[in-house]
Structure formats: C-alpha cells, structure tokens
C-alpha positions in Angstrom: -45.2 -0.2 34.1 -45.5 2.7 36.9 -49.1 3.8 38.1 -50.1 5.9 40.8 -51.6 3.7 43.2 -54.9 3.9 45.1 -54.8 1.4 48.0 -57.5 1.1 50.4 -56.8 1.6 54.3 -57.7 -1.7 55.1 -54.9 -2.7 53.2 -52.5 -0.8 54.2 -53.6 -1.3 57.6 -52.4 -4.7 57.2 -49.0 -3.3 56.1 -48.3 -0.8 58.4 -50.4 -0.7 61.1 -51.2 2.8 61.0 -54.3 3.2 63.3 -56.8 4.7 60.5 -59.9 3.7 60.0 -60.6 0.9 57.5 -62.8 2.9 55.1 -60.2 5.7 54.5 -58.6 5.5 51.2 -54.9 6.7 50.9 -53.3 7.8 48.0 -50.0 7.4 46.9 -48.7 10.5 44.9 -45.6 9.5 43.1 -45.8 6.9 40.6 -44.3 3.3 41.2 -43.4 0.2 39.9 -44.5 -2.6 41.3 -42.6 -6.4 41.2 -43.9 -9.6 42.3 -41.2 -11.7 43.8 -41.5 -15.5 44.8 -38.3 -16.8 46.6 -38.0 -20.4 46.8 -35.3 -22.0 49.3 -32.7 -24.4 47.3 -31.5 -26.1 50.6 -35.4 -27.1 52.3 -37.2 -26.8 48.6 -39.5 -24.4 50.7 -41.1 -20.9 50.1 -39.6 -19.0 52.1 -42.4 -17.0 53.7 -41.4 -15.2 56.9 -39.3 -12.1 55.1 -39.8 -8.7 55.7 -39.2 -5.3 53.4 -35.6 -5.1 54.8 -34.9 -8.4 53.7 -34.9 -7.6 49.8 -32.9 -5.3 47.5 -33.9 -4.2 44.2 -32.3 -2.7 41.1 -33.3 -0.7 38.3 -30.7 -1.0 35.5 -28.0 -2.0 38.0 -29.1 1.0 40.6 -30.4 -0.2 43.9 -33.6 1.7 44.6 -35.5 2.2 48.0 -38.3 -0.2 48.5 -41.1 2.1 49.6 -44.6 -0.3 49.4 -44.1 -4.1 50.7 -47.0 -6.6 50.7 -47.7 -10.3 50.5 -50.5 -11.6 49.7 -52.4 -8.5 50.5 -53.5 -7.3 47.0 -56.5 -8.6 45.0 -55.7 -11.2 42.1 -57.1 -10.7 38.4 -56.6 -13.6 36.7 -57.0 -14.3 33.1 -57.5 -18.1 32.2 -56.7 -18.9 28.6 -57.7 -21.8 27.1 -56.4 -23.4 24.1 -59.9 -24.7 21.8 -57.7 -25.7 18.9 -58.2 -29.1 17.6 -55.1 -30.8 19.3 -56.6 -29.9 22.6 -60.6 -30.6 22.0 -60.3 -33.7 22.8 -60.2 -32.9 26.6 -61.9 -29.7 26.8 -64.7 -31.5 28.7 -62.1 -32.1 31.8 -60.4 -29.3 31.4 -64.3 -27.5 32.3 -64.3 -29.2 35.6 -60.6 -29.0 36.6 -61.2 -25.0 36.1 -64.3 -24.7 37.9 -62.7 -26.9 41.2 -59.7 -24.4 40.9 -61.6 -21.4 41.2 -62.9 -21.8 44.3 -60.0 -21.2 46.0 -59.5 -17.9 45.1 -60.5 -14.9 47.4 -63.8 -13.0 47.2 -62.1 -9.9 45.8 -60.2 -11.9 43.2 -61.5 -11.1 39.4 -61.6 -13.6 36.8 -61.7 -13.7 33.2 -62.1 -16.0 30.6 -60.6 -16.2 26.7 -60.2 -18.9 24.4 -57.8 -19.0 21.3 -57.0 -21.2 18.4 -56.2 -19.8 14.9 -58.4 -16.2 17.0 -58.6 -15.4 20.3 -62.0 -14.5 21.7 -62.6 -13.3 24.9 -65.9 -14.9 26.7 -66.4 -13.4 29.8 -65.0 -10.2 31.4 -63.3 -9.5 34.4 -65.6 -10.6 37.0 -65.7 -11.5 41.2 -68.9 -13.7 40.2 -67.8 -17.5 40.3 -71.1 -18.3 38.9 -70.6 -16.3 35.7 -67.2 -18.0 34.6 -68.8 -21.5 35.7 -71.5 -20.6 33.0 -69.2 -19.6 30.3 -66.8 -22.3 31.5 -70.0 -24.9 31.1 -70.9 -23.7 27.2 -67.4 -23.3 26.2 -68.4 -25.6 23.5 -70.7 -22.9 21.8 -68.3 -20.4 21.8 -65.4 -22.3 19.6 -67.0 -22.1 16.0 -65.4 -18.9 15.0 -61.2 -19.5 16.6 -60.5 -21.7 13.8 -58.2 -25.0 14.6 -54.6 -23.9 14.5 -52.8 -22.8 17.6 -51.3 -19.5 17.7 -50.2 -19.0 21.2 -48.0 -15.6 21.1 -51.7 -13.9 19.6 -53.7 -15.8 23.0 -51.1 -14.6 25.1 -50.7 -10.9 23.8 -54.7 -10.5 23.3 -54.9 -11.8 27.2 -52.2 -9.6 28.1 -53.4 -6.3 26.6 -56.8 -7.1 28.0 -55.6 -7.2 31.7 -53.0 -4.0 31.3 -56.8 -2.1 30.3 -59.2 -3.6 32.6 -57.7 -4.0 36.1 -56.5 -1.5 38.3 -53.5 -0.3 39.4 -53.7 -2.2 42.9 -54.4 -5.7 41.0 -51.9 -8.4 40.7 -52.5 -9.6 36.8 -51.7 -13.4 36.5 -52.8 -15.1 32.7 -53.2 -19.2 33.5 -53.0 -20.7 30.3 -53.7 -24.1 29.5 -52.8 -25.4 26.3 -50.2 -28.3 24.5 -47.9 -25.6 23.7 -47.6 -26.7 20.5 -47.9 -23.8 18.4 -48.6 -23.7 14.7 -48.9 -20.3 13.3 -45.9 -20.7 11.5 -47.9 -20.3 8.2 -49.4 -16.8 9.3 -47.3 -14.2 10.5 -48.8 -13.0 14.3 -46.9 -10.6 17.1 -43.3 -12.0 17.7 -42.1 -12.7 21.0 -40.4 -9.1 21.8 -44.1 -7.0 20.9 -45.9 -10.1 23.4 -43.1 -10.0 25.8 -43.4 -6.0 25.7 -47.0 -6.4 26.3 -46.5 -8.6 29.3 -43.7 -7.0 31.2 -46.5 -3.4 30.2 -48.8 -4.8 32.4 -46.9 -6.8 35.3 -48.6 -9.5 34.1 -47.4 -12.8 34.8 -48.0 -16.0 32.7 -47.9 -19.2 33.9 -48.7 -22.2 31.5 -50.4 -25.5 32.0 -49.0 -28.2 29.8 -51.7 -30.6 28.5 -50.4 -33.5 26.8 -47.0 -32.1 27.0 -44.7 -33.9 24.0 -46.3 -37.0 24.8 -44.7 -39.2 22.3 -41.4 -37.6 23.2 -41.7 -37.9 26.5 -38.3 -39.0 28.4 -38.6 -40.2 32.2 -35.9 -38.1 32.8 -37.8 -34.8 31.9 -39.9 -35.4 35.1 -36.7 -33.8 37.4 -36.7 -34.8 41.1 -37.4 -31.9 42.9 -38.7 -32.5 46.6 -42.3 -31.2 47.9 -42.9 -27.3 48.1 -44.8 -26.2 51.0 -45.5 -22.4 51.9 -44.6 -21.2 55.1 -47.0 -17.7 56.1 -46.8 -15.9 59.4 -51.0 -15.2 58.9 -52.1 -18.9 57.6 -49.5 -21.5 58.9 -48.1 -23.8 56.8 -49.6 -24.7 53.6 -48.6 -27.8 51.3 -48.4 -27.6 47.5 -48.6 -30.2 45.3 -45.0 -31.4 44.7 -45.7 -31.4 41.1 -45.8 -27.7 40.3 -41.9 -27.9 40.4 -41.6 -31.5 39.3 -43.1 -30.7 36.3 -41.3 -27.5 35.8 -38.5 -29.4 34.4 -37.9 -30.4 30.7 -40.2 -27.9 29.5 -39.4 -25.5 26.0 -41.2 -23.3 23.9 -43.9 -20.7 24.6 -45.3 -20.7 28.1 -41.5 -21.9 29.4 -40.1 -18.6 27.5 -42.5 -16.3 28.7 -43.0 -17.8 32.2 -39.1 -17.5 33.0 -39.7 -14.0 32.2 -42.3 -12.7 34.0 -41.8 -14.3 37.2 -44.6 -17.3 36.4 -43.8 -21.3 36.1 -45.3 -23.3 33.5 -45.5 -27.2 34.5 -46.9 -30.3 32.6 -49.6 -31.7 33.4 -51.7 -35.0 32.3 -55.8 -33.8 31.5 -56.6 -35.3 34.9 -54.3 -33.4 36.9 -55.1 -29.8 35.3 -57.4 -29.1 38.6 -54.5 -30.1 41.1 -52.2 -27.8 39.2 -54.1 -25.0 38.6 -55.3 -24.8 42.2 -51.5 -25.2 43.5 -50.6 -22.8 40.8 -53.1 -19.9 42.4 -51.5 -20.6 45.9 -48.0 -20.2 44.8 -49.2 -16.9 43.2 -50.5 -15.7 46.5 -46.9 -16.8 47.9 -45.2 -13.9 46.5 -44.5 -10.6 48.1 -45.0 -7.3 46.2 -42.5 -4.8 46.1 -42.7 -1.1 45.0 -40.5 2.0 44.7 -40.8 5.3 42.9 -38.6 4.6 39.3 -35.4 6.9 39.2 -36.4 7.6 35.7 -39.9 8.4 34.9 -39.6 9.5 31.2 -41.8 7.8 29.1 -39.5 6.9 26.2 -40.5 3.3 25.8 -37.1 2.2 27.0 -36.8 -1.4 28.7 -35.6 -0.6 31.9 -34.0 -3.9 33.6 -35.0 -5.0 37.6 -32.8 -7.1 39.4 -34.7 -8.8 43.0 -32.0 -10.3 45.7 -32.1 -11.5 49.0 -30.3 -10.0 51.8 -26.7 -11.3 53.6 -28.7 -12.3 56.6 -32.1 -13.8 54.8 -28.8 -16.1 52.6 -27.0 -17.0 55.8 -30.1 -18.0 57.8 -32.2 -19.9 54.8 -29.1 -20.7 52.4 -29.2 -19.8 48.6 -32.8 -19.0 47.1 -34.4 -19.0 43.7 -36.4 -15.9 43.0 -38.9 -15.3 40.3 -39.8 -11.9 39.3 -39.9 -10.4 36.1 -36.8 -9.1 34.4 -38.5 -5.9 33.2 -40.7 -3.7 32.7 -40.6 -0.9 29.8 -41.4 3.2 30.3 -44.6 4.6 28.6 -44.2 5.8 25.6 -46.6 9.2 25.0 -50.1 8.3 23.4 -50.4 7.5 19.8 -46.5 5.9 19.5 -46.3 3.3 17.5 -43.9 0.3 17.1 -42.8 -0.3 13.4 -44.4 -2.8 11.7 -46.8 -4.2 14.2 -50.0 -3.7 16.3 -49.8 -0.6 18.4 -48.7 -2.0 21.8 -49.4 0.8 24.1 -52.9 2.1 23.9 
C-alpha cells in the first residue's frame, strides 16, 4: 500500500535533525511504501539494533529502490487485539482478560488500541482508541459481548474483518500490528469464508502485520521437540539501552502450522505458543519486539493502481553481514497496487474499499 505521508516535525526531528520547530508539520509529496523490517542476528540470537538507513537495501520486484524515510521505533503503533470467544477457547477467557490488560501498559501514550472478538462472527467491541481505560472496560465485560459470534472458529474471517478495519481507521503514519490470541484451530470448513489469498491481500493492503498467540496449542499432540532451542533475544537500542525479551517469543516460534504461522511468515509478524498463564509475558514481549523494527520507505517505481502484487525483498548490507554475521529479517513479502474505486475481485467480498 503507498500513502502520502503526513509526519509531524517532532518526528522527523528525531530522524534527521533538521532544526524546525517541533509543532511544524511536513509533508511528504510523493507517495511511498512503507516496510517494517526486524533483523534478528543468527550468530548472538540478538536484535540487532544499532543499524542505520545505509545499512539496508530494498527491492521492488527484483529492482533495488532508494530508501528515502528511515525510522525505528519512531512511529505510533495501532494495534488490533483479536480474541478468539469460540467455545474451545472460553474456558480461559477469564485469564486471557488479565494477561491483556498487564500487556497494555507497556505501550506508548500515542499508541491506539482496538479490540474484536470472533468465533463463527467477528464483532468489533471497541474502536481505535489511546484510552487504556476504555479497552480495560470492554476487556472486563468481554463476557457480555459473546452471545451473538456463535461457537465455531473461523479465523481467516477474524483476521480479514481486523485487517480491513485497521487499513480504514488509522493513518498513514501508524504502524498497524493485529495480536491475535486464539487455539488456531480453525473450523469453518463447513461454511465457505475469504480464502487465504483475499485475507492475505487484505493484510499486505494495509501493512498490517499479524502476529498470533497460541493458547493451548495442539496440546494433546504436543512433542518436546516442537519447543526448538533457541537462546534468549535481547534488543540492543542506541536511545533505551539494552532491553531483555522473554526467550520464549522464539522458543515458541518453532513447531507451529496453520493460520497465524501462514500469515505471520508473511507479513513480517511471529506467532508463538503459549500456555493461558503465559499469554501476558508473551503479549508484552511481543509489543517490544514490534517496536524493534525499523521502518523503511521509498517512492514505488510503479505507481499504477492495477491491483498487481508487487514483491519487496529487505537485505542487509556487506558490512552490517561481516560485522554482525548472517541475520534473519522479517518484513512482509508484499504489498499489492490500488486498484481504482469500485474494482472488484471475482467471487468474493470487495477487498479494496
């Protein structure tokens, strides 16, 4: 998705050091695309935090293009957390309520939150909001709000209703993140809902990233091998110092298929298991590997709105792989040119509105 971006001074003050006054607002005329990019060290198990603009290359269907906006951890979050109400996950709704509220604290005062639930429906309980109090109330009745989603669990409809919800409510400077916290167990095989390609379409629209919290996660299945071994992550930042996160958020990265794993690997999230008890640790490390990444923009060689997936490719440079080793990155794959109003996909909900 490209947008023309309206980014306050203070912000870009904090990028470029430009000398204007804080309450100046700049405006950037040509339209970009913008790609969040975490890059994880093999060799330390580390983000790498310390990079700079010059230190990544991009491609747009195999054509490097010139990173013109760099940023980390600079623009607001608007995060959409969907919880699964079906029947399979009831049982623990009560401590998924408190794990959520803990988390949210530790976003930033600028940071806009909503709230949806889906089973069988997907109902959306509170809107996009930088009042804490407001989701911890609607968080708090959850309860009252289930009667009408039905019992079954049809994930790619949470997902897609969450993602077309963020692509028209936030704006263009917002980093859109959906947390969803479900089993993953999805059974809408017996009702036809939006395949993978429309949600996926919908997702890569809006830059949106998903990243899944695994409740109960194939318990009965459950190998000790699927655990993995990876080591401790801890971010490194120039402006906060060192920060640990919990070693489990790539611990429990491993083993994991279906939903949140397929769209997750595609949209530059991570979806990790987790036991009801540890929902708040790993939704809190979660939000501060989100605000790990750096964002990248440049002005799209082609700005036709065809509908076309155009491909994106984020590397590291010679020096950054010499000095730190080889690196992981996650960033989405994607993103797809507007089509003009009123286009329609064959056979399914309109997409772009």
């Amino acid at each position: 998705m490209w947008r023309r971006m309206l980014i306050s001074g203070g912000i870009l003050l904090g990028m470029m050091n430009t000398g204007l006054p804080q309450e100046t607002t700049v405006t950037l005329e040509s339209p970009l695309v913008l790609v969040d990019a975490l890059v994880l060290s093999k060799k330390t198990n580390t983000v790498v935090g310390d990079l700079t603009r010059e230190d990544f290359l991009l491609w747009e269907d195999g054509k490097k293009q010139e990173i013109t906006y760099f940023s980390r951890d600079e623009l607001p979050l608007a995060v959409m957390l969907l919880v699964d109400v079906s029947g399979s996950v009831q049982p623990i709704i009560d401590e998924i309520q408190r794990a959520a509220l803990d988390a949210l604290a530790k976003l930033k005062p600028q940071d806009r939150v909503a709230l949806m639930i889906f089973a069988a429906r997907s109902k959306l309980i509170a809107e996009l909001t930088s009042d804490r109090a407001v989701i911890a109330e609607k968080l708090e009745n959850i309860w009252s709000e289930t009667t009408d989603v039905g019992f079954a669990t049809f994930i790619n409809l949470g997902i897609y209703e969450a993602a077309r919800y963020l692509r028209k409510k936030t704006e263009p400077t917002e980093r859109r993140v959906i947390v969803m916290i479900t089993d993953d167990v999805d059974t809408s095989w017996f009702r036809s809902g939006p395949p993978r390609d429309v949600v996926l379409r919908e997702l890569y629209e809006g830059g949106t990233a998903l990243c899944g919290i695994l409740v109960g996660y194939a318990r009965g299945a459950m190998k000790a091998a699927d655990y993995g071994t990876t080591a401790a992550v801890t971010v490194l930042s120039p402006a906060i110092g060192a920060i640990l996160i919990a070693w489990r958020i790539l611990r429990r990265a491993s083993g994991i298929t279906g939903s949140a794993k397929f769209y997750a690997e595609r949209t530059g999230g991570v979806a990790v298991k987790a036991s009801p008890e540890e929902v708040g640790t790993m939704f809190a490390s979660m939000l501060e590997l989100l605000r790990a990444r750096y964002t990248l923009g440049y002005v799209p060689p082609n700005s036709t709105p065809d509908g076309r997936l155009r491909e994106l490719k984020v590397s590291v440079s010679e020096r950054v792989k010499k000095e730190k080793g080889e690196v992981m990155i996650l960033a989405r794959r994607g993103y797809y040119g507007r089509r003009p109003m009123g286009s329609r996909q064959t056979g399914v909900q309109e997409v772009l509105r």
